[in-house]
C-alpha positions in Angstrom: 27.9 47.4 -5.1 27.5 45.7 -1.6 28.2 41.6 -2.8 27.1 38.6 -0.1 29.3 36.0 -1.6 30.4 33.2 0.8 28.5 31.2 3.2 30.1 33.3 6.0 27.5 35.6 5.4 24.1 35.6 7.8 21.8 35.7 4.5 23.3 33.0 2.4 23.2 30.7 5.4 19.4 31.8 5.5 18.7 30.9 2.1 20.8 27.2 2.6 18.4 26.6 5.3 15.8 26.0 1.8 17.8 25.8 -0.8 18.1 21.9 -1.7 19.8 19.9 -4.6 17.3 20.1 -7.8 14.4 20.8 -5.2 14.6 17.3 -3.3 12.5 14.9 -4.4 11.0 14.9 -0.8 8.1 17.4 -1.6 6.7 14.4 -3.7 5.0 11.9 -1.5 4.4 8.3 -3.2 1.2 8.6 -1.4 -1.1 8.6 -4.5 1.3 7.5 -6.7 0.1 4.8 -9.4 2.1 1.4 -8.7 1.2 -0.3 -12.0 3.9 -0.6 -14.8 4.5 2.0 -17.5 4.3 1.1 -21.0 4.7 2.4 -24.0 1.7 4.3 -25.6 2.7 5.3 -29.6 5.5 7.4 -30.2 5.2 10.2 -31.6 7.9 12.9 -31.8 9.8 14.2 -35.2 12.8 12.4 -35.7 14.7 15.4 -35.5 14.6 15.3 -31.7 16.0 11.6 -31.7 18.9 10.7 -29.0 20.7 9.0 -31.9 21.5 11.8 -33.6 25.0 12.9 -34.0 26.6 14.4 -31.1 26.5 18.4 -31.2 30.1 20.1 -32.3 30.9 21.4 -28.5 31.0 25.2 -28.6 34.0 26.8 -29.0 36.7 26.1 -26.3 34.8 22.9 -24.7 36.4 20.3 -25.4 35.0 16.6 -27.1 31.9 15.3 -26.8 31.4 11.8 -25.1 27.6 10.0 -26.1 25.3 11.3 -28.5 23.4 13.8 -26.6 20.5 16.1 -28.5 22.1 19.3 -30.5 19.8 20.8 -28.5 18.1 19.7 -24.6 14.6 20.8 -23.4 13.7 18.6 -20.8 11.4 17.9 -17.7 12.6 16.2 -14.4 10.0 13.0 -13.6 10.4 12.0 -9.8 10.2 8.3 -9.2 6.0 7.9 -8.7 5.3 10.2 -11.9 7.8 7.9 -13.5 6.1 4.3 -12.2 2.4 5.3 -13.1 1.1 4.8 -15.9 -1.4 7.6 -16.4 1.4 10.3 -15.4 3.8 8.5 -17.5 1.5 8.6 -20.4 0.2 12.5 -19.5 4.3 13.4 -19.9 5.0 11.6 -22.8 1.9 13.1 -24.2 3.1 16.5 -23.7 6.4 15.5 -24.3 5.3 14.2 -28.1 3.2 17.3 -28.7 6.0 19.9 -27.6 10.1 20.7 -27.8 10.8 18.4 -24.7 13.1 15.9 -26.2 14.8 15.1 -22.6 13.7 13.3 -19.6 15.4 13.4 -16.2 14.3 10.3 -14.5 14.8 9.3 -10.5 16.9 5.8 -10.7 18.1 6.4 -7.7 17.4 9.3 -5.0 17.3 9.8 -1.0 14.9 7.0 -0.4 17.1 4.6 -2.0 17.0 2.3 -6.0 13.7 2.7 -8.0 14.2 -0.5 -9.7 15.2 -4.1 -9.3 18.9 -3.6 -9.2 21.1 -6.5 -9.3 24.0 -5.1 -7.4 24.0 -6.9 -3.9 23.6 -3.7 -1.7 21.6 -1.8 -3.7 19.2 -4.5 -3.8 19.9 -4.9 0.0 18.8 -1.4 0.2 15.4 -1.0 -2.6 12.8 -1.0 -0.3 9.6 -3.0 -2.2 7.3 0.4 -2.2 10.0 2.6 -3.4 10.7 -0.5 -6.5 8.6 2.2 -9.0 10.5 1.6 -12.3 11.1 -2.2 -11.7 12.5 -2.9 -15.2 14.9 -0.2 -15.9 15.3 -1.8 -19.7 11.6 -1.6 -20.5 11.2 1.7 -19.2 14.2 3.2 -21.0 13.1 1.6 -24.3 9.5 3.4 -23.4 11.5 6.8 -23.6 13.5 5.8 -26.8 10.3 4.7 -28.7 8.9 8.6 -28.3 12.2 9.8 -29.4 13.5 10.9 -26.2 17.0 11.4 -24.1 17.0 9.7 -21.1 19.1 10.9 -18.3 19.3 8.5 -15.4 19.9 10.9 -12.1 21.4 9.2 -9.1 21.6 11.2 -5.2 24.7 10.4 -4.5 25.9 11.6 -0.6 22.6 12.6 1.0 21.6 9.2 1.4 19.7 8.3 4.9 19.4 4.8 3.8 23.0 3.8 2.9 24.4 6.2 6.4 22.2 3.5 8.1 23.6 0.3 6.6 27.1 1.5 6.5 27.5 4.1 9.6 31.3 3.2 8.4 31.0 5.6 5.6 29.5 8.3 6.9 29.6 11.7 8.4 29.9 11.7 12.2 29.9 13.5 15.1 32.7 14.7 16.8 33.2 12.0 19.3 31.1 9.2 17.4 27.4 8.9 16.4 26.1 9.9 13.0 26.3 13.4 12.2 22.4 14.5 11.1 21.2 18.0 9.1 18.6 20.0 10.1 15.9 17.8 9.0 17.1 14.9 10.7 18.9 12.9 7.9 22.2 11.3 7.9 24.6 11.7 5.1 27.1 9.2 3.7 30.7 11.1 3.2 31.8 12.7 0.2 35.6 11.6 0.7 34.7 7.7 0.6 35.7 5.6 -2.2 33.3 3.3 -0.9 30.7 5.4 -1.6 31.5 6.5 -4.8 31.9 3.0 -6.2 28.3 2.1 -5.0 27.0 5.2 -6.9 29.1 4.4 -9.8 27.3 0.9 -9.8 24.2 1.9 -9.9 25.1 4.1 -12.7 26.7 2.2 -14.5 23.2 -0.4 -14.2 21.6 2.2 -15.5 23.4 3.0 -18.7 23.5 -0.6 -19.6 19.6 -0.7 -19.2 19.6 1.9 -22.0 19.8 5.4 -20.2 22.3 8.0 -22.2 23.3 9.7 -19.4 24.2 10.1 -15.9 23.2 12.8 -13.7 25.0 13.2 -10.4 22.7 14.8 -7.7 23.7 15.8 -3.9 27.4 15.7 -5.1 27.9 18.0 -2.5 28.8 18.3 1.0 25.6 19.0 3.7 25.4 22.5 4.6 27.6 23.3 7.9 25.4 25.2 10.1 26.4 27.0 13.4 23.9 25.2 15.3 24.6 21.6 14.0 27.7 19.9 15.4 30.8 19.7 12.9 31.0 17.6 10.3 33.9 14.4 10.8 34.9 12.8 7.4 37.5 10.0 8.8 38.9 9.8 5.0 39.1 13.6 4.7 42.0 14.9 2.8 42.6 18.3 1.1 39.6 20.8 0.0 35.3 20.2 -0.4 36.0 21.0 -3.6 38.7 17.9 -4.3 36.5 15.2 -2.6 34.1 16.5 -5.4 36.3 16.6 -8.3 37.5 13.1 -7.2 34.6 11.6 -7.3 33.6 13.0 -11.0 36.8 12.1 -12.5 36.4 8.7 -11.1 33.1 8.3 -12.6 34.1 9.3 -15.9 36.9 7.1 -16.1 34.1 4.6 -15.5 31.3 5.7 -17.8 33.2 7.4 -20.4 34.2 3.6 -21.8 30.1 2.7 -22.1 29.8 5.8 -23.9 27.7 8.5 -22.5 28.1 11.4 -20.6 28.6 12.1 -16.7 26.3 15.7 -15.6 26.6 16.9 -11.9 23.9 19.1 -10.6 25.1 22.4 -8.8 23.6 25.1 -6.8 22.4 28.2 -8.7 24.3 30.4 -6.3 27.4 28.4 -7.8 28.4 30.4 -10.5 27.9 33.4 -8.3 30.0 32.6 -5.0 33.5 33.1 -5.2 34.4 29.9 -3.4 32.7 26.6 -2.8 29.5 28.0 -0.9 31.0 26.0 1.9 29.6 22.7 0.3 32.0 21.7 -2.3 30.9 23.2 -5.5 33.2 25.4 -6.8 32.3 26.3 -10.0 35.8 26.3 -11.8 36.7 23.0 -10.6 33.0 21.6 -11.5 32.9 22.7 -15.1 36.6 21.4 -15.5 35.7 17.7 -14.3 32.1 16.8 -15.7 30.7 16.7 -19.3 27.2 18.6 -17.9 26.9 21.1 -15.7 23.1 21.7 -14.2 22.9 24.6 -12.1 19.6 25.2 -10.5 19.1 28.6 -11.0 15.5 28.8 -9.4 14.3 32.0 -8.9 13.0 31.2 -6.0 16.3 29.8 -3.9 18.3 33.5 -4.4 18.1 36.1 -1.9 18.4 40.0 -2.6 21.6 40.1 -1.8 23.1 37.6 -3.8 23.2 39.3 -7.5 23.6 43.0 -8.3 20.4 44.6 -8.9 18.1 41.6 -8.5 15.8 42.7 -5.4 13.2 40.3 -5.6 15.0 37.3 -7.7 10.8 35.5 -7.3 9.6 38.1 -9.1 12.6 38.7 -11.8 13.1 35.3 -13.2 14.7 36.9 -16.1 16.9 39.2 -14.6 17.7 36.4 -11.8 18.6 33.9 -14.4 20.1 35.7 -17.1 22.5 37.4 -14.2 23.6 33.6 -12.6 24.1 32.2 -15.6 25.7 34.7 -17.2 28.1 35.2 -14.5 29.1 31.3 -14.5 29.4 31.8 -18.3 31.7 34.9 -18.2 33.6 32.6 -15.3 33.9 29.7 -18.2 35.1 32.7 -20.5 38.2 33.7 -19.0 39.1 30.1 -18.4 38.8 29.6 -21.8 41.1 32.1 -22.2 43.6 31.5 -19.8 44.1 28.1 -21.3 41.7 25.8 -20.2 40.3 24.1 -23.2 37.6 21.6 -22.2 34.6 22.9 -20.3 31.2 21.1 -19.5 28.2 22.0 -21.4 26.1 24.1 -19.1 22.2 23.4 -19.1 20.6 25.6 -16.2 17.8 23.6 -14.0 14.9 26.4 -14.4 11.8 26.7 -12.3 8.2 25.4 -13.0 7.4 25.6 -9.4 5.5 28.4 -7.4 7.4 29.6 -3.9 4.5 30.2 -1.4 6.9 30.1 1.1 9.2 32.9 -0.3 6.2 35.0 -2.3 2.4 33.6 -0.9 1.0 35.5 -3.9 3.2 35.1 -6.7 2.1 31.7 -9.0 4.7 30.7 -11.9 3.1 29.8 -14.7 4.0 30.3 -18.5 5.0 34.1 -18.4 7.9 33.3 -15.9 8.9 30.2 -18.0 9.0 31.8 -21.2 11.4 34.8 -19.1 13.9 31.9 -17.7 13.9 30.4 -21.3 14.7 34.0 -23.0 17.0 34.4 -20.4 18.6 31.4 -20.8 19.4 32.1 -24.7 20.3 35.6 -23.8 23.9 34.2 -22.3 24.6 32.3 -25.4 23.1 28.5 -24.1 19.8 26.4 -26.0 19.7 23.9 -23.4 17.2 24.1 -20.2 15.4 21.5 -18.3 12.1 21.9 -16.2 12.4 21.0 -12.2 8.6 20.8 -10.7 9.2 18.6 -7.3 5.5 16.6 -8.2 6.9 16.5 -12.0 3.7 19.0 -13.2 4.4 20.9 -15.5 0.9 21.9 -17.3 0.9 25.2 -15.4 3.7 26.2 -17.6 3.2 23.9 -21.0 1.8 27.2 -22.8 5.9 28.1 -22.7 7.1 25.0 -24.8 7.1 25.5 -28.7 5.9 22.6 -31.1 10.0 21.4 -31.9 13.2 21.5 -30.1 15.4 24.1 -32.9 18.4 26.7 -31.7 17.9 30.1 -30.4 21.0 30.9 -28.6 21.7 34.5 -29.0 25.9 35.6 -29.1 26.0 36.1 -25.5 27.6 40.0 -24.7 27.2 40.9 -21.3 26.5 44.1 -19.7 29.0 45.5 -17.9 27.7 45.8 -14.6 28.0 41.3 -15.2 31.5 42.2 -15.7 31.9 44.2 -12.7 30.0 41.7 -10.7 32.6 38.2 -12.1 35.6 41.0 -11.6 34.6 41.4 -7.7 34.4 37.8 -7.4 37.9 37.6 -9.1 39.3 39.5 -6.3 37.2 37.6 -3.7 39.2 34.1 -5.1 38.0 33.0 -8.4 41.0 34.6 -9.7 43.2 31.6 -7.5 40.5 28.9 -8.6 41.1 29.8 -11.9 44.8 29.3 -11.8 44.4 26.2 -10.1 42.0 24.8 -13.2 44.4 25.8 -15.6 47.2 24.1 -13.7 45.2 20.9 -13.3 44.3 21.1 -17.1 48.0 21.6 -18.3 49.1 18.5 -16.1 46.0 16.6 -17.8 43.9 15.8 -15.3 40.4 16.4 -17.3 
């Protein structure tokens, strides 16, 4: 079997050119968008699905649990707009009462800068009034608690147009000055300054004293490094992607751990397929080494034929296509496992409630192709998914959800042309990747 495994590669840089952290917000314009406050309409979920329940015993190998998330996670992402009006709000938590989805992955912060009234200096510098959707970041966490739900906070961290422009200092430039921009225009803040992180961590750490239970990293990445853009100059730059991105994780857990929840970074679903760091920083050894959650966004949608054996139309095999990706990055967590490494993230795959027009013009998702990523998820051993739909609708595919949230992990025994696949990547480089996470491990730097 032929393998397209790097970025070096014509088609992966193709598919880059669409594939975007967690489907960017972008494709939801506020435009519409209800600016009245959200309150809380009667709660009404079992008790079961409560956020403060117990923490679940990690599965074997992983190592201790920080914060008190769900034995189980079935969530849905809700971009900042859904999130601020109050008939979307109530249609979610509606659907959200009446079905398994215990977890909600909320926009506290993403490209277009803070959703609420934040009291840090800059980021309060930087909320622009019609972005301000959440305002009270207290209330609106308390609305989620009072139907029983987890609420993960997720924060964009380096593509971040706004904070580029305020602090040109931090950020990406051009070779011989000027702010370096991506295809579409945008400027990104660098992944190698502490400056940056600290803001982030801020805001994070605002949100998890307004009530949140978790921290989702977004964009912890570096921008793609097209041929046709000029290279990317990171002033602070030292060592790999890959250690600008650990760095920044372990520094946020040394800051979050102590207020006691969790710290989740969002990958690439090609991730746990590429043998390296897919040229942007997420290598998937040193990723599910350094966070607590691991979120790889195994749309259908984003792969191209060449990136998994057998998978000729990933659109149109959302099964094969996700069992395949995930069960490669579990295989990977496997063998570090038994190399030594004992502590491992909790892995809970971004799936797709989205249709692709511009990858398959006649091809709708609905609840068939949910129902196939779900089965396919518990096929590699995992009960924990979450829902991305950029406009945060999800009745298209709300026939998939069951009434409660309950296990249904299968023992995960992959096929052997999986094996064959996580072997080549071995010998592309994992194999070194995977010494270099057991090294870190023994010196205890998780």
């Amino acid at each position: 079997m032929k393998a397209s495994t790097t970025l070096r590669s014509a088609p992966l840089l193709v598919a880059l050119a669409f594939l975007t952290a967690c489907g960017s917000s972008e494709a939801q314009s506020p435009a519409g968008a209800s600016s009245d406050s959200a309150t809380s309409p009667p709660a009404g979920k079992p008790a079961a699905a409560a956020p403060a329940a117990p923490a679940s015993e990690p599965r074997a190998g992983s190592g201790e649990t920080v914060g008190h998330a769900p034995d189980v996670i079935r969530g849905i992402y809700l971009n900042a707009y859904a999130a601020g009006s109050r008939r979307r709000l109530h249609q979610l938590l509606d659907l959200a009462d009446r079905t398994e989805i215990n977890t909600f992955v909320v926009d506290v912060k993403d490209e277009r800068g803070p959703h609420y009234d934040s009291q840090i200096p800059l980021a309060k510098q930087l909320t622009t009034p019609s972005e301000n959707t959440l305002h009270d970041l207290t209330a609106f966490a308390d609305t989620l608690h009072a139907h029983k739900l987890y609420a993960i906070a997720r924060i964009v961290v380096f593509k971040d147009p706004i904070l580029s422009k305020a602090k040109p200092e931090w950020s990406i430039r051009r070779p011989g000055g000027g702010l370096w921009m991506d295809k579409k225009g945008n400027t990104w803040v660098s992944a190698w300054d502490p400056n940056v992180w600290r803001y982030n961590i801020d805001i994070a750490e605002e949100a998890v004293r307004a009530g949140f239970d978790e921290v989702q990293f977004d964009y912890i990445r570096f921008p793609e490094p097209f041929p046709s853009l000029p290279p990317q100059i990171h002033p602070g730059a030292k060592g790999e992607r890959s250690d600008a991105i650990v760095a920044f994780l372990n520094e946020a857990r040394k800051r979050i751990h102590p207020l006691g929840v969790p710290v989740a970074a969002d990958v690439f679903g090609l991730s746990p397929a590429d043998a390296d760091d897919i040229n942007i920083g997420q290598q998937w050894e040193a990723i599910v080494t350094a966070a607590d959650h691991v979120l790889p966004m195994v749309y259908p949608s984003h792969f191209l034929p060449t990136h998994l054996p057998n998978v000729p139309h990933p659109n149109r095999m959302p099964h094969e296509t996700v069992y395949k990706s995930i069960g490669a990055g579990e295989l990977r967590i496997r063998r570090l496992h038994d190399a030594g490494v004992a502590r491992t993230a909790r892995v809970i795959p971004w799936l797709q409630a989205f249709s692709a027009p511009w990858v398959d013009h006649n091809f709708e998702y609905g609840p068939q192709q949910a129902t196939e990523q779900i089965q396919a998820v518990y096929q590699t051993g995992l009960n924990d998914w979450i829902f991305w739909h950029p406009g945060s609708r999800y009745e298209q595919i709300a026939a998939a959800f069951q009434a409660t949230p309950a296990p249904h992990a299968q023992k995960f025994e992959p096929t052997q042309e999986l094996v064959s696949f996580v072997d080549l990547l071995d010998r592309m480089g994992v194999k070194t990747h995977r010494a270099q996470a057991v090294k870190l491990a023994a010196a205890g730097a998780r």
